[in-house]
C-alpha positions in Angstrom: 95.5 100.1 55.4 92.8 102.5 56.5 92.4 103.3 52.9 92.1 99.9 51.4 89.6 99.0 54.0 87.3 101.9 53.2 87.5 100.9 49.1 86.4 97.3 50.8 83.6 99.1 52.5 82.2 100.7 49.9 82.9 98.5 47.6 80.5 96.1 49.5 77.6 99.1 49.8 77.8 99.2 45.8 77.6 95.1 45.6 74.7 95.5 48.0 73.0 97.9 46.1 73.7 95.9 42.9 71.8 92.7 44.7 68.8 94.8 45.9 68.1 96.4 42.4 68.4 93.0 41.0 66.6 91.0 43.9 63.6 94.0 43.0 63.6 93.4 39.2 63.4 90.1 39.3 60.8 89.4 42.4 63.7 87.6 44.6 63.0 88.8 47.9 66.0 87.2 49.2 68.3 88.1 47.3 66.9 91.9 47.9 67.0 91.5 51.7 70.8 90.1 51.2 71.5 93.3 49.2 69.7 95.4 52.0 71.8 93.7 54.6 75.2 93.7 52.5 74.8 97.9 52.1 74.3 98.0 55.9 77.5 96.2 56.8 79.2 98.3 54.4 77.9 101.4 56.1 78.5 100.1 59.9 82.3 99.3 58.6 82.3 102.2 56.8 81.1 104.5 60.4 83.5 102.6 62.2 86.4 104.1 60.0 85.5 107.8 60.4 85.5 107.1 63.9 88.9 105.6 63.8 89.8 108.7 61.4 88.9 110.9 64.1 90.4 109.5 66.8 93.9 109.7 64.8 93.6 113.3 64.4 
C-alpha cells in the first residue's frame, strides 16, 4: 500500500509542476498558484511516508 501511495504522491508533485509551467506560459496565475499548491501537498504526503518508512524499520 505504502508503495502505491508514494506513486500517488508523486504522481501529484509532477501534475503540479505540469499546471505551474502551464499556468507561467500562458499568464494564468491561478492556475500557477494551483500547480504551486498541488506540488506541496505532494511533498507533505510524500514526507509523511518516509516518516512512516522509518518508523517500520
Amino acid at each position: 500500500m505504502a508503495t502505491t501511495d508514494k506513486a500517488k504522491n508523486t504522481a501529484q508533485q509532477a501534475k503540479g509542476k505540469l499546471k505551474e509551467t502551464v499556468g507561467k506560459v500562458s499568464g494564468d496565475d491561478k492556475l500557477r498558484a494551483e500547480g504551486k499548491a498541488d506540488q506541496v501537498k505532494g511533498n507533505v504526503k510524500q514526507a509523511g511516508e518516509k516518516l512512516k518508512d522509518a518508523f517500520k524499520k
